[in-house]
C-alpha positions as CSV (number, residue, x, y, z in Angstrom):
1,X,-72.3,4.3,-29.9
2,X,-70.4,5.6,-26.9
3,X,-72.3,8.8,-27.2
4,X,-75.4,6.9,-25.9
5,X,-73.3,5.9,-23.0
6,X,-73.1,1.9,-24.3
7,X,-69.7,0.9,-24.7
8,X,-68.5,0.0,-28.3
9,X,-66.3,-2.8,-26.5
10,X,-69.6,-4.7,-25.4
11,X,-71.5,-4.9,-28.0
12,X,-71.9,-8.5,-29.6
13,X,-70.1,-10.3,-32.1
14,X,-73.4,-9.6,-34.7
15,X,-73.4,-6.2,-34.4
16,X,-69.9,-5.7,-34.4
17,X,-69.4,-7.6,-37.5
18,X,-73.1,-5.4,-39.2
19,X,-70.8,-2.4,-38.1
20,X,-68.1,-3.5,-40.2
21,X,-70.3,-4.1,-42.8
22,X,-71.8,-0.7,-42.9
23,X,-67.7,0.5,-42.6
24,X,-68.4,2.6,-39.4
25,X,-64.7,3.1,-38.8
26,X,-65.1,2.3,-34.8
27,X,-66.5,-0.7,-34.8
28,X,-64.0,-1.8,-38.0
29,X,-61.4,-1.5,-35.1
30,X,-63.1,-2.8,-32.0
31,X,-64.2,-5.9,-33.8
32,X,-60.8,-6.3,-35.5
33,X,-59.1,-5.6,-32.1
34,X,-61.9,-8.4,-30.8
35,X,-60.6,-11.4,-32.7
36,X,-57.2,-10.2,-34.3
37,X,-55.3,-13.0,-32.2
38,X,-57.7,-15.6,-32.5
39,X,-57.4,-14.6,-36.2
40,X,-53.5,-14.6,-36.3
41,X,-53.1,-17.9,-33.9
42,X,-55.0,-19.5,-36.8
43,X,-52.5,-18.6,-39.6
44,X,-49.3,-19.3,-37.4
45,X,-50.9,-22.4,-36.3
46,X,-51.1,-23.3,-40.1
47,X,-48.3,-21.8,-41.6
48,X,-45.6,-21.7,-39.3
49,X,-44.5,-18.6,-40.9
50,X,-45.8,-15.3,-38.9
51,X,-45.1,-12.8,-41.9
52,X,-47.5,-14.8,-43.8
53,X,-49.5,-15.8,-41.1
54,X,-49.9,-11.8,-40.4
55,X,-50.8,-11.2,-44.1
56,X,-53.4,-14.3,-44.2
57,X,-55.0,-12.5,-40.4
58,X,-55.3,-9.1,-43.0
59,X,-57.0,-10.9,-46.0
60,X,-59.1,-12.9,-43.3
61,X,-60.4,-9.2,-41.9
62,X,-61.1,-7.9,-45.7
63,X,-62.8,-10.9,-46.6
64,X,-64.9,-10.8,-43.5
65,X,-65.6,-6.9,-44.4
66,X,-66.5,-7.6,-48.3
67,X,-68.7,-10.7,-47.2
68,X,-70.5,-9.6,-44.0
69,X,-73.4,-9.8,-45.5
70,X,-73.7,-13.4,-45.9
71,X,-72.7,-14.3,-42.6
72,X,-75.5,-16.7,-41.1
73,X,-75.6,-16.7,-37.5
74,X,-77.3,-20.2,-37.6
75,X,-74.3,-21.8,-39.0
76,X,-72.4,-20.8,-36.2
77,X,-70.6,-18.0,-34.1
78,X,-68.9,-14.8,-35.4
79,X,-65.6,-16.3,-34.1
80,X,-66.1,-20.0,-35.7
81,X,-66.7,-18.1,-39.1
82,X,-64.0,-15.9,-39.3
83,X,-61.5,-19.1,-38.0
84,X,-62.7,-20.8,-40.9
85,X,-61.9,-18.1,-43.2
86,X,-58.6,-17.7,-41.9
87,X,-57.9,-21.4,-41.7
88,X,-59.0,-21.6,-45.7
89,X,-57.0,-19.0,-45.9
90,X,-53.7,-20.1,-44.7
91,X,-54.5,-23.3,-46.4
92,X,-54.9,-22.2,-49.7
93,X,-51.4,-20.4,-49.1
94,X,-49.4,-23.2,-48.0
95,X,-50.2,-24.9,-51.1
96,X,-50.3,-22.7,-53.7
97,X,-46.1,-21.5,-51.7
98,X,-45.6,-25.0,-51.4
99,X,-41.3,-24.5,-51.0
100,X,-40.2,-27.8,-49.8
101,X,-42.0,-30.5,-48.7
102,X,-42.4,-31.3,-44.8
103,X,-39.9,-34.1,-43.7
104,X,-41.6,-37.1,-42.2
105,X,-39.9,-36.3,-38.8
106,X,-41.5,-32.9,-38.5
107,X,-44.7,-34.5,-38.5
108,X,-45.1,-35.1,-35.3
109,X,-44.5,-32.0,-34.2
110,X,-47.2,-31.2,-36.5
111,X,-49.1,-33.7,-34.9
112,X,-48.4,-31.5,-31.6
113,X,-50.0,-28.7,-33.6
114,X,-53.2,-30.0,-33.9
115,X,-53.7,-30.9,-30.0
116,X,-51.5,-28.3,-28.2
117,X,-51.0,-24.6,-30.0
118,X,-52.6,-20.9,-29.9
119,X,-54.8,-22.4,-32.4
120,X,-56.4,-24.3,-29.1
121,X,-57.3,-21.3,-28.2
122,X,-58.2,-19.9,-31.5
123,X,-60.8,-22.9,-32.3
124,X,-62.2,-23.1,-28.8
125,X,-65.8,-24.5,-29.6
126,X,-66.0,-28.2,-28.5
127,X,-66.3,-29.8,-31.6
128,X,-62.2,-28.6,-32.8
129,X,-61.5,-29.3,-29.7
130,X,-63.0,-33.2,-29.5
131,X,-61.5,-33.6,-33.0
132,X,-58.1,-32.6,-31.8
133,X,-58.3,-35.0,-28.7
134,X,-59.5,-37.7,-31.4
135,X,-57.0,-36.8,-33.7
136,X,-54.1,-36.7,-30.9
137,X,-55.1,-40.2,-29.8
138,X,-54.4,-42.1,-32.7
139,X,-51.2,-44.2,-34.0
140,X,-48.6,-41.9,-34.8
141,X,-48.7,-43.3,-38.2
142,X,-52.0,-43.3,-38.5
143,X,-51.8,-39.7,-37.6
144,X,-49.7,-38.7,-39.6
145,X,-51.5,-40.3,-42.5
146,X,-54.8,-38.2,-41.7
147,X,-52.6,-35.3,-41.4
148,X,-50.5,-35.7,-44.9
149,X,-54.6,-36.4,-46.5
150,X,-56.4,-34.3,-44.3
151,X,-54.3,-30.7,-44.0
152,X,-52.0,-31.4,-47.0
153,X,-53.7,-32.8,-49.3
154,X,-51.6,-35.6,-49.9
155,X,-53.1,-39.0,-51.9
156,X,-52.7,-41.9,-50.7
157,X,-49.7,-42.4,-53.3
158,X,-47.9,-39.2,-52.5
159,X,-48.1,-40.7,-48.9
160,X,-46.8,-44.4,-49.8
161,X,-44.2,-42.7,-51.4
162,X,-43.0,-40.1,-48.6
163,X,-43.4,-42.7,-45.6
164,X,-41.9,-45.6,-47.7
165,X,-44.5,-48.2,-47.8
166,X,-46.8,-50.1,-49.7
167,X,-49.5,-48.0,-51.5
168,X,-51.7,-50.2,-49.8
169,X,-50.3,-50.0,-46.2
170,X,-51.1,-45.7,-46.8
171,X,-54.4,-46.8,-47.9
172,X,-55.2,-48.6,-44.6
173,X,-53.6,-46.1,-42.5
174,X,-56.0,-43.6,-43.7
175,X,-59.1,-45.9,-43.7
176,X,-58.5,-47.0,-40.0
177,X,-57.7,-43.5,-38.8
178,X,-60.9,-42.2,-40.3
179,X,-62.9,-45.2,-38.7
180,X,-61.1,-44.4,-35.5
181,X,-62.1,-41.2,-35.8
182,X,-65.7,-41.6,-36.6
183,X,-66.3,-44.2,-34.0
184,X,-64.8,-41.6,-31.1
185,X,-66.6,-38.1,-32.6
186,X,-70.3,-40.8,-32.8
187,X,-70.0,-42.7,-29.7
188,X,-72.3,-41.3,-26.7
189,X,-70.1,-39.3,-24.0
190,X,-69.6,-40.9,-20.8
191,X,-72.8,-39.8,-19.0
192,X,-74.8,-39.3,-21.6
193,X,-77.9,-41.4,-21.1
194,X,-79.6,-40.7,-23.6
C-alpha cells in the first residue's frame, strides 16, 4: 500500500481488519500494532494477571484473524469488537483458572476497576463509559453484588454466602442495583429535550 504513496498507518479500522483477513503480512502488524494496548488493557483490566492477560491479547488477535469475516460494521466499531472479544476472552479464563476465590475486601478495589483503569481507555465509547459512572455510583454493597453476579458469575446464594447475609438481603441487593442502574442508563440526559 505504501507503494501507492498511502500510508499503511492511515488506513481505517475496516480495511485494516479485510487486510488481516486476506493475511497480507503488513497490515497483520499495523492493525495489531493499532489496537494491541487497547487489546491488552482489556485482559489486565480483567485478570489482573499480565502473563495471562498477554496470552488472552494473542488469542483475541487470532480470533479476530480466523473470524474477520463476520465482522459487521453495523454492530459497532473495529475497536468495540475486538474489546469484546478480549473481554470474553479473559472472562472465560478467569473462570475456567478460577485459583482462589476474591476476598470481599478486594472488591472494592475491583469496584475501582470498573470506573478508573486502562480499561477506561480501552472501552472508550460512551455507552462503557456511562455504565461505569452508573456502576461506580451505587452502594458499595450494592456494587459489589452486581459485580460478584455481573463479572463473576456468582448466584445470588454463592453471594449470601461470601458477604454473610440473608439469601434474601443478596437478592435485593442485586434487584435494586439493577433498577438503579436501569433508571440512570434510561433516563433523558440533562439537556436532552427531546
Amino acid at each position: 500500500m505504501q507503494a501507492f504513496g498511502f500510508p499503511v498507518g492511515r488506513l481505517p479500522d475496516e480495511a485494516l481488519l479485510s487486510g488481516l483477513a486476506t493475511g497480507d503480512p503488513e497490515l497483520a502488524v499495523t492493525f495489531v500494532r493499532r489496537f494491541q494496548h487497547r487489546v491488552f488493557g482489556v485482559a489486565l483490566a480483567v485478570l489482573g494477571d499480565t502473563q495471562l492477560a498477554e496470552d488472552i491479547a494473542q488469542q483475541t488477535f487470532e480470533r479476530a484473524w480466523r473470524h474477520a469475516q463476520v465482522y459487521d460494521s453495523r454492530r459497532g466499531s473495529v475497536a468495540t469488537w475486538l474489546t469484546t472479544i478480549a473481554h470474553n476472552l479473559a472472562i472465560d479464563a478467569m473462570r475456567s483458572r478460577r485459583p482462589e476465590p476474591v476476598a470481599p475486601e478486594d472488591l472494592d478495589a475491583l469496584l475501582g476497576v470498573v470506573s478508573e483503569t486502562p480499561e477506561e481507555h480501552a472501552l472508550a465509547d460512551e455507552a462503557s463509559s456511562t455504565l461505569r459512572a452508573a456502576v461506580a455510583q451505587l452502594p458499595r454493597e450494592q456494587g459489589r453484588a452486581l459485580v460478584m453476579a455481573g463479572i463473576y458469575g456468582m448466584t445470588a446464594q454463592q453471594i449470601a454466602d461470601w458477604e454473610q447475609v440473608p439469601l434474601g438481603t443478596a437478592k435485593t441487593r442485586i434487584r435494586t442495583a439493577m433498577g438503579k442502574l436501569r433508571t440512570t442508563l434510561t433516563s433523558p440526559k440533562r439537556g436532552d429535550h427531546g
